[in-house]
C-alpha positions in Angstrom: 27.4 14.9 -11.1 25.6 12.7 -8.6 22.2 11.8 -9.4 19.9 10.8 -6.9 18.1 6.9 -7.2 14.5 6.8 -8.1 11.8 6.8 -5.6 10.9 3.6 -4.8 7.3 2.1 -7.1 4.9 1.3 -4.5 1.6 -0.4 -5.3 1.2 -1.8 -8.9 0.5 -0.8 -12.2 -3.0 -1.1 -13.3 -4.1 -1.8 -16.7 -7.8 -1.1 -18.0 -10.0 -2.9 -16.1 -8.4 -2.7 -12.7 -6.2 -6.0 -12.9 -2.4 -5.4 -11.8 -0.5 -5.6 -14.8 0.8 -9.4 -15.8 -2.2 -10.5 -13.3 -5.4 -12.5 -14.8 -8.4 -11.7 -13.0 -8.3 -15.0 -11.3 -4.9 -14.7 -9.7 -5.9 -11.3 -8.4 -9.0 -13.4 -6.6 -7.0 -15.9 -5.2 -4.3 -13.3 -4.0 -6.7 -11.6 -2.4 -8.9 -14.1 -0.7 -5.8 -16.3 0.2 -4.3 -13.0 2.5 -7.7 -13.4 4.0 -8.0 -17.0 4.8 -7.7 -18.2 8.1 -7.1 -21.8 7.1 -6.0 -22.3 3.3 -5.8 -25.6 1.6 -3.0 -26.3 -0.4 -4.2 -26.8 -4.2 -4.3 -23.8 -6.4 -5.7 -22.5 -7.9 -8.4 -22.5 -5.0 -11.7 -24.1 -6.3 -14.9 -22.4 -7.3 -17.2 -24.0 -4.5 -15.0 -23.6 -1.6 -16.7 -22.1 1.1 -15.7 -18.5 2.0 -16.6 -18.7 5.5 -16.3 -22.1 6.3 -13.5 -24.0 4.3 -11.2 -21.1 4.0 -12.6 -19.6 7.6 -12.9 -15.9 6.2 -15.1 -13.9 8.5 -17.7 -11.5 8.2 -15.6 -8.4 8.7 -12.6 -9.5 6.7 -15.3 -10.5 3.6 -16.3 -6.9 3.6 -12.5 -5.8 3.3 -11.4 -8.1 1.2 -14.4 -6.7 -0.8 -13.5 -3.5 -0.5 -9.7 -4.2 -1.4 -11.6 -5.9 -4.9 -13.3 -3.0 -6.0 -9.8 -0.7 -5.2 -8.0 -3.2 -7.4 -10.4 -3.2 -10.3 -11.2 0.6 -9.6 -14.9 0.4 -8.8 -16.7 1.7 -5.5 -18.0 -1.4 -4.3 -20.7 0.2 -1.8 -22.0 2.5 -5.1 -22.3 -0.6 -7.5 -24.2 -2.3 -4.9 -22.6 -5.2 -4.5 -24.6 -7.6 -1.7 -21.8 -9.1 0.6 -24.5 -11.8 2.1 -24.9 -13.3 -1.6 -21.0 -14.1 -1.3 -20.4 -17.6 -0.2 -18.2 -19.1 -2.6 -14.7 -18.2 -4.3 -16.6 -18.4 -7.7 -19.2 -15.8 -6.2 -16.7 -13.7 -5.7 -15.0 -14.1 -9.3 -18.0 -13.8 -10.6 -18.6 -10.3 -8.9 -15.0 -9.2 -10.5 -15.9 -10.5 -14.1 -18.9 -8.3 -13.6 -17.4 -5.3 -12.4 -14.9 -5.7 -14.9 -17.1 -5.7 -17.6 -19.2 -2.7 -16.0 -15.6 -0.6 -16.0 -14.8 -2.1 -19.4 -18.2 -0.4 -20.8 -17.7 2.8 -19.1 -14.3 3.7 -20.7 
């Protein structure tokens, strides 16, 4: 008897809290932002201050999908928690805004 192969997994698998599995919140920034950059330097992890827009060149329209992209990973509707993409300058703002949708999702289960 021939059994056909599984279908291939696509995506990952989420644990509570949004965060693929095996993934601190951290890398799953750092993924993220570093498929966005335009110019990335080459220490990691990437530092807190570093400039979204101007040291790793991330433009206006790419910060609001790579925002977007966050709150899918972590499960959370971005535009509905109200998170204010002009108060983003930084890689720590951004891990900051995960942390705290992270712990908003955390509360709700």
């Amino acid at each position: 008897m021939n059994f056909a192969p599984p279908p291939p997994t696509y995506g990952r698998v989420l644990r509570l809290g949004g965060v693929p599995e095996g993934e601190s919140l951290e890398a799953c920034v750092e993924r993220l932002v570093l498929e966005y950059a335009q110019s990335v330097p080459p220490q990691r992890p990437l530092q807190a201050g570093l400039s979204l827009r101007n040291d790793l060149a991330i433009e206006s329209l790419s910060l609001v999908s790579l925002t977007l992209r966050l709150g899918g990973e972590l499960g959370v509707d971005i535009v509905e928690q109200g998170v204010e993409l002009g108060k983003l300058s930084t890689v720590g703002d951004l891990l900051d805004v995960a942390r705290t949708l992270t712990e908003q999702t955390a509360r709700r289960v």
